[in-house]
PyMOL commands that place a pseudoatom at each C-alpha (Angstrom):
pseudoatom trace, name=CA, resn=UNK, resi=1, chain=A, elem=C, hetatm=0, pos=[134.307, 75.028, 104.623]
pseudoatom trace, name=CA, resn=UNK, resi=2, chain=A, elem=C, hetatm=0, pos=[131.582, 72.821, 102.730]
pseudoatom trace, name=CA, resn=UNK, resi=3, chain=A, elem=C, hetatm=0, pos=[128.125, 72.675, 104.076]
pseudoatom trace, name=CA, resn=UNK, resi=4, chain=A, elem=C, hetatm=0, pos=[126.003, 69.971, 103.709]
pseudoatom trace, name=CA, resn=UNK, resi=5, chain=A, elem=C, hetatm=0, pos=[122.677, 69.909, 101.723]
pseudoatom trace, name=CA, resn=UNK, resi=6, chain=A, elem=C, hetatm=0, pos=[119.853, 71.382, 103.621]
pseudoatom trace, name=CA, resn=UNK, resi=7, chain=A, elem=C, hetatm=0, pos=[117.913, 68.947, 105.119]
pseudoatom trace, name=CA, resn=UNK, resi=8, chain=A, elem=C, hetatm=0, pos=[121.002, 66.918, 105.318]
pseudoatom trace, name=CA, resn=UNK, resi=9, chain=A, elem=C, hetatm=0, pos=[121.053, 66.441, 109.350]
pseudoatom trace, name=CA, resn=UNK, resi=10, chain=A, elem=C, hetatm=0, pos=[117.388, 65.550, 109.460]
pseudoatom trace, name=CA, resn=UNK, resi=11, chain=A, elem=C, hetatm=0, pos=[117.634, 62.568, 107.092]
pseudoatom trace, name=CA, resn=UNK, resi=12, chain=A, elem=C, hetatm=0, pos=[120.785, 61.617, 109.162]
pseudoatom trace, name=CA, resn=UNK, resi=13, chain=A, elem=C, hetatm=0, pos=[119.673, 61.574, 112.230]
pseudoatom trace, name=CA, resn=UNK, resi=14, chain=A, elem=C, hetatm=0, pos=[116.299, 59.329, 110.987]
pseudoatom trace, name=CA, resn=UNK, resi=15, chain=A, elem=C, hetatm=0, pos=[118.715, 57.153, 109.308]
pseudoatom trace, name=CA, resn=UNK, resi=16, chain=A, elem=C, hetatm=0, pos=[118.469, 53.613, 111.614]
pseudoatom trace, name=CA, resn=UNK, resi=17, chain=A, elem=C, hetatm=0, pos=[121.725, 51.762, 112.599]
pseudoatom trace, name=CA, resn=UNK, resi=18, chain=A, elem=C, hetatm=0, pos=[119.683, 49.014, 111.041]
pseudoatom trace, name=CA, resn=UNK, resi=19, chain=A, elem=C, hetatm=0, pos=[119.753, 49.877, 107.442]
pseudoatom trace, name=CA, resn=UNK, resi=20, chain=A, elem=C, hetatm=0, pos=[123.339, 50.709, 107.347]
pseudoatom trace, name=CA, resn=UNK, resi=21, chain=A, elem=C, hetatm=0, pos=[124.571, 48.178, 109.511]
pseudoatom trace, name=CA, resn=UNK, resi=22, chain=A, elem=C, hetatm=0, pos=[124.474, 45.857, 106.790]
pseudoatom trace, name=CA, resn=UNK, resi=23, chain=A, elem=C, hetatm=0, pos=[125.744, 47.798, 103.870]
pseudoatom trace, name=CA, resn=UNK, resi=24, chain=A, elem=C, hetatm=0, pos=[129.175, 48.621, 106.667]
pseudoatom trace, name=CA, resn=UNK, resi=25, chain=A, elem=C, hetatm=0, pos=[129.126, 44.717, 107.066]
pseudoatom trace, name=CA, resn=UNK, resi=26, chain=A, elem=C, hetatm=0, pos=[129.479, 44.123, 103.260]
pseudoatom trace, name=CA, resn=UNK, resi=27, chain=A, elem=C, hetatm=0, pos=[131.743, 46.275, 102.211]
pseudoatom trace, name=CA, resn=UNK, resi=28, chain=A, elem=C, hetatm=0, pos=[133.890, 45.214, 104.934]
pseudoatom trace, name=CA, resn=UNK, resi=29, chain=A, elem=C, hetatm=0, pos=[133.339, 41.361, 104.013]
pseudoatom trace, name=CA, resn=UNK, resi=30, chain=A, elem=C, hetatm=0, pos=[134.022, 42.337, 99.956]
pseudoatom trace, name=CA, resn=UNK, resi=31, chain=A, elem=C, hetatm=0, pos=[137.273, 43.347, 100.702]
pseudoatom trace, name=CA, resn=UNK, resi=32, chain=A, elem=C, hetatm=0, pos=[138.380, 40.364, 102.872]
pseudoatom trace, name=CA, resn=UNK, resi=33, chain=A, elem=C, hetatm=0, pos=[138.114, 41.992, 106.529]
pseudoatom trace, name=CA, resn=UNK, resi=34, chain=A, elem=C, hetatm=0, pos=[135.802, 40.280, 109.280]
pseudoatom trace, name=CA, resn=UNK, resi=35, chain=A, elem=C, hetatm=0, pos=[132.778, 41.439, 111.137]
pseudoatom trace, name=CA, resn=UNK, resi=36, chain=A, elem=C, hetatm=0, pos=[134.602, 41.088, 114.371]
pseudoatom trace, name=CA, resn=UNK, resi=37, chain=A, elem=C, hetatm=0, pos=[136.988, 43.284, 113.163]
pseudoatom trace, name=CA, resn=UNK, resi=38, chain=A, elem=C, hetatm=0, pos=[134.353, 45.912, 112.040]
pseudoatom trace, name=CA, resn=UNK, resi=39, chain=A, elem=C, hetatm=0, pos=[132.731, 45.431, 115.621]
pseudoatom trace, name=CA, resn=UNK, resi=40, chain=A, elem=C, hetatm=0, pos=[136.059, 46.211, 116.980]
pseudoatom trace, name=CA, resn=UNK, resi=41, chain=A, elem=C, hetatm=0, pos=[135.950, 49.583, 114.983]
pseudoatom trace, name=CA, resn=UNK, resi=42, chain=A, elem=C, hetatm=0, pos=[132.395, 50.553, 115.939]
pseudoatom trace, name=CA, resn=UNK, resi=43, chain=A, elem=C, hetatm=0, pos=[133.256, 49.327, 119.764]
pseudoatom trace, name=CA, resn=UNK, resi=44, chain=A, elem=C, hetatm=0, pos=[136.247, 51.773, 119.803]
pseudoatom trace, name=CA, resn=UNK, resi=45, chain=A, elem=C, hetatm=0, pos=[134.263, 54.642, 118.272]
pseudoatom trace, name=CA, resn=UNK, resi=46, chain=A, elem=C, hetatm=0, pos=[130.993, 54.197, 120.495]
pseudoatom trace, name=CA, resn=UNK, resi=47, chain=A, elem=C, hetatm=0, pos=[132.021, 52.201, 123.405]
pseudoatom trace, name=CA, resn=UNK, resi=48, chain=A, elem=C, hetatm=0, pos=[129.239, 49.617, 121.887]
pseudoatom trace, name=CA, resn=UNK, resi=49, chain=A, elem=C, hetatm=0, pos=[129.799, 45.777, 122.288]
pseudoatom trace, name=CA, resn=UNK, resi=50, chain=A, elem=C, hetatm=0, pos=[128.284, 43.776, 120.265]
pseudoatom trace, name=CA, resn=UNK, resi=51, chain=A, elem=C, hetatm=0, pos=[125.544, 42.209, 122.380]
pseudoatom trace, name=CA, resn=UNK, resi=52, chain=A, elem=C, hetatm=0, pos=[124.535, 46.382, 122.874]
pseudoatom trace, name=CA, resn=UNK, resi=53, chain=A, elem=C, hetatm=0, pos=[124.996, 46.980, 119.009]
pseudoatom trace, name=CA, resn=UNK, resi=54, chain=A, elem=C, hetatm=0, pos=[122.479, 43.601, 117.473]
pseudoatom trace, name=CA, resn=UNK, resi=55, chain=A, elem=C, hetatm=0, pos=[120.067, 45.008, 120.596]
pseudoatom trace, name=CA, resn=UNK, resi=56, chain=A, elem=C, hetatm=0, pos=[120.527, 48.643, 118.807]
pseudoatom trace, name=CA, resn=UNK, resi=57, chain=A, elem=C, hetatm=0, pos=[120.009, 47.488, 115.238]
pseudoatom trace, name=CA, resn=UNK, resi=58, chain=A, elem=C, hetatm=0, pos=[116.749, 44.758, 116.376]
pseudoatom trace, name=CA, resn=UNK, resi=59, chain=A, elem=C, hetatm=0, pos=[114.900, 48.112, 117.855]
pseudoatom trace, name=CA, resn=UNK, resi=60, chain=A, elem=C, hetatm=0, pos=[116.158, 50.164, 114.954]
pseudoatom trace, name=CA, resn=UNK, resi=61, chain=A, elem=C, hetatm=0, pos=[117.155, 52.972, 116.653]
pseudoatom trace, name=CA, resn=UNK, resi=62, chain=A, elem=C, hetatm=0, pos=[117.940, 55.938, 114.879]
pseudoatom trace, name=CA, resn=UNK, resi=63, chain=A, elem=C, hetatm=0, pos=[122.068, 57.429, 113.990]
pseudoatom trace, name=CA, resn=UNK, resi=64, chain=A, elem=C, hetatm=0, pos=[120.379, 60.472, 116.359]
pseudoatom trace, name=CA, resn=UNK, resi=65, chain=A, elem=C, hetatm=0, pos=[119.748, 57.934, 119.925]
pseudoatom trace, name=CA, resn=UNK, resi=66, chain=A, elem=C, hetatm=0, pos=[123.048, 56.075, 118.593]
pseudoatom trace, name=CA, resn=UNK, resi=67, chain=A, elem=C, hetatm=0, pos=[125.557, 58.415, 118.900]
pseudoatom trace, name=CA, resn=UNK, resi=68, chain=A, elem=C, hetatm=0, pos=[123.429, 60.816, 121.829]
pseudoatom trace, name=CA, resn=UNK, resi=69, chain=A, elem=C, hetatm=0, pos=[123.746, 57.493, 124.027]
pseudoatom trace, name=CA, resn=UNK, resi=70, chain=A, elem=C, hetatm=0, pos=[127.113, 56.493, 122.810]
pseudoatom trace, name=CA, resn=UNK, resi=71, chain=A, elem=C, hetatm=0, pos=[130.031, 56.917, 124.634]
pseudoatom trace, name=CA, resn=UNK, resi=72, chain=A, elem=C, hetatm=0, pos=[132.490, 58.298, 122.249]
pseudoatom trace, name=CA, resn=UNK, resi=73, chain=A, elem=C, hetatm=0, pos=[136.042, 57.333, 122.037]
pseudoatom trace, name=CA, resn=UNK, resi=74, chain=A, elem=C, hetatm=0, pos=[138.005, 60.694, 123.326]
pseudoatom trace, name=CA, resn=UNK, resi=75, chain=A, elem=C, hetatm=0, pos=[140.484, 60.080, 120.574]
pseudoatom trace, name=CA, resn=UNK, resi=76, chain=A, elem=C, hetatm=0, pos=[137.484, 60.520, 117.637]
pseudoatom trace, name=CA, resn=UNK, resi=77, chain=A, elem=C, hetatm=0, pos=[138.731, 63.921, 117.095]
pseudoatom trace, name=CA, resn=UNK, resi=78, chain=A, elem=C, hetatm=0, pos=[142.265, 62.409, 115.605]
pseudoatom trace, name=CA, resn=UNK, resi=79, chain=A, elem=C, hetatm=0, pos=[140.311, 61.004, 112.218]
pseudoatom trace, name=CA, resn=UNK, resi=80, chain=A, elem=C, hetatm=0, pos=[140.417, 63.163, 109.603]
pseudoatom trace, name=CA, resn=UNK, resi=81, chain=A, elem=C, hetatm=0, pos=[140.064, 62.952, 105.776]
pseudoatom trace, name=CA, resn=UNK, resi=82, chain=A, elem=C, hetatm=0, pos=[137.516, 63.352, 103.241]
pseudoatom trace, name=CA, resn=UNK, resi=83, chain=A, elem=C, hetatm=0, pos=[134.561, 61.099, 103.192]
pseudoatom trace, name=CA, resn=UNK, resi=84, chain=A, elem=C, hetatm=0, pos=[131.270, 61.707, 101.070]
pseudoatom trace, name=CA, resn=UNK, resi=85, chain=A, elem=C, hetatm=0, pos=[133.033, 64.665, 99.813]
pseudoatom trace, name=CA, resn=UNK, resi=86, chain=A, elem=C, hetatm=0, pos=[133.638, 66.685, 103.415]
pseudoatom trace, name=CA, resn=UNK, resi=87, chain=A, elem=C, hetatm=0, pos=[136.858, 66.687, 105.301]
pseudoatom trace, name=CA, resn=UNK, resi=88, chain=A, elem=C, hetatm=0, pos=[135.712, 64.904, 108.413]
pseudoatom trace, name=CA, resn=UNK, resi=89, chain=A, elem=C, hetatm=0, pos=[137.213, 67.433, 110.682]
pseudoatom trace, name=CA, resn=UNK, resi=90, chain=A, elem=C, hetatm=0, pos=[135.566, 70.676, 109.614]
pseudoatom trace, name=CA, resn=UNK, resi=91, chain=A, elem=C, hetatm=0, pos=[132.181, 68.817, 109.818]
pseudoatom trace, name=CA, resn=UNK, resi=92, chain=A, elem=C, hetatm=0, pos=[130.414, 72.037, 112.110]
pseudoatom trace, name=CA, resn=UNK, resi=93, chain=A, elem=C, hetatm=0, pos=[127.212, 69.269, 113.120]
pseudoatom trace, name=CA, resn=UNK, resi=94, chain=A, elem=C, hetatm=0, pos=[128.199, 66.868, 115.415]
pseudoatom trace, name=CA, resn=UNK, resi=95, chain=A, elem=C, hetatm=0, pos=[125.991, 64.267, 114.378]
pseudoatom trace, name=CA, resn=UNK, resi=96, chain=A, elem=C, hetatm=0, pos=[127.345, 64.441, 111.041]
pseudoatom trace, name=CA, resn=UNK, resi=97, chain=A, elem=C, hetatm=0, pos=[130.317, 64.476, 112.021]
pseudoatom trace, name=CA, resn=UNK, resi=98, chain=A, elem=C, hetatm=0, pos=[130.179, 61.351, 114.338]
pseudoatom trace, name=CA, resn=UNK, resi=99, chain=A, elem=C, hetatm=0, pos=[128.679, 59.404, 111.223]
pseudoatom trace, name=CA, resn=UNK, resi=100, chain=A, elem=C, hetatm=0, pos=[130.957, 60.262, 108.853]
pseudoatom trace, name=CA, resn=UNK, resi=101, chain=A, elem=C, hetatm=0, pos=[133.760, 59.418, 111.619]
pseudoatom trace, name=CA, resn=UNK, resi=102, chain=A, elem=C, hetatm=0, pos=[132.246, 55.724, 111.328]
pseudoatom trace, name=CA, resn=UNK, resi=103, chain=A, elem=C, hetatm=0, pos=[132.163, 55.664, 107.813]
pseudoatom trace, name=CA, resn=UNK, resi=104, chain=A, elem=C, hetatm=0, pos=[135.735, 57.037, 107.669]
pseudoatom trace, name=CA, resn=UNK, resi=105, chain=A, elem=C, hetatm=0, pos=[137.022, 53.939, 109.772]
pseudoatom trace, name=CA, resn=UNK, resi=106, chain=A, elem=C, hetatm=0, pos=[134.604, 51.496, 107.945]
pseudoatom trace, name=CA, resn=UNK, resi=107, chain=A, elem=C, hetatm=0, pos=[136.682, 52.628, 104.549]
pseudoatom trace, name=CA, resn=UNK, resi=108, chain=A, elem=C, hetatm=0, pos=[139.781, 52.969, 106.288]
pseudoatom trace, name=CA, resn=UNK, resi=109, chain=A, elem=C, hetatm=0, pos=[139.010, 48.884, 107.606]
pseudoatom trace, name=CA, resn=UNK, resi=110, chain=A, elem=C, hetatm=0, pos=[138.030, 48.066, 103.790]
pseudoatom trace, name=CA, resn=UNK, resi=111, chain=A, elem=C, hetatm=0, pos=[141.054, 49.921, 102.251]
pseudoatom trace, name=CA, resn=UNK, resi=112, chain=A, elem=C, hetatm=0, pos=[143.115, 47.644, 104.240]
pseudoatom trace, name=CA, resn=UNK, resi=113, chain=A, elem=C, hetatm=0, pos=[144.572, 49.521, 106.811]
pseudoatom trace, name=CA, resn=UNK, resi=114, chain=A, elem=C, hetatm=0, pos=[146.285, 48.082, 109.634]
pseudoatom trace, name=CA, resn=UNK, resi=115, chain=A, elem=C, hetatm=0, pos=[143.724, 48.500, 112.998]
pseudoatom trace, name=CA, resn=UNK, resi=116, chain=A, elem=C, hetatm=0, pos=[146.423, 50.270, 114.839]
pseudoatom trace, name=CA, resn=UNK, resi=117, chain=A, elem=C, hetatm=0, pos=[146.425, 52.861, 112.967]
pseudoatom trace, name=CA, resn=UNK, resi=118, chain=A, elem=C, hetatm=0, pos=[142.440, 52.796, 112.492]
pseudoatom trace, name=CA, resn=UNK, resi=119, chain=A, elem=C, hetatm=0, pos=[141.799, 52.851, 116.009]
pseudoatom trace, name=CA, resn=UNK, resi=120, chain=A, elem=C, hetatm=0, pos=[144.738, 55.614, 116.259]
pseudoatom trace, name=CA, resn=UNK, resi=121, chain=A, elem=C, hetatm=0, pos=[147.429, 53.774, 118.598]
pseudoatom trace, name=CA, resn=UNK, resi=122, chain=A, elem=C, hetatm=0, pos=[150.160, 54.431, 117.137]
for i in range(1, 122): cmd.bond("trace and resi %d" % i, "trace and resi %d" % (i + 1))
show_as sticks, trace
zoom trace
């Protein structure tokens, strides 16, 4: 099993909602999916709606208060793959592992997948 860097949780868990919001928004948008669609993804994932989510990213709270007060979906555990380099499911931190969960379904949503099978329904 790969570890991450040292220091690697740390920076994560500083990282704001705020300044990757954004960058999850354009890549989605570049490969001709919709916001709402993305909310839909992060709504699944953290039980977040999206009035919850712009107050989240306004007060720039930190990946660390996002996913401690998130409620997350009890079917997370069925993504897997590699993302960044790590298989998703052998991720030993939790709070790396939630984050790379998200980015996992935000590349899934860009790599045109159907949302069925993003949000694991079928």
């Amino acid at each position: 099993m790969k570890k991450p860097p040292p220091g690697t949780a740390e920076r994560i868990a500083n990282m704001t909602i705020a300044s990757i919001y954004p960058l999850y928004l354009a890549k989605t948008k570049k490969k001709n999916r919709t916001k709402e669609e993305l909310l839909e993804v992060i709504q699944w994932l953290t039980g977040y709606d999206e009035k919850t989510l712009n107050a989240l990213i306004k007060n720039e709270v930190t990946f660390e208060r996002f996913f401690k007060d998130a409620t997350l979906n009890p079917n997370a555990h069925l993504i897997r793959g590699v993302i960044c380099g790590y298989r998703v499911e052998d991720l030993e931190d939790p709070l790396i592992q939630q984050v790379r969960y998200l980015d996992k379904l935000v590349d899934e949503l860009a790599k045109g997948r159907k949302m069925e099978k993003i949000l694991r329904t079928e």
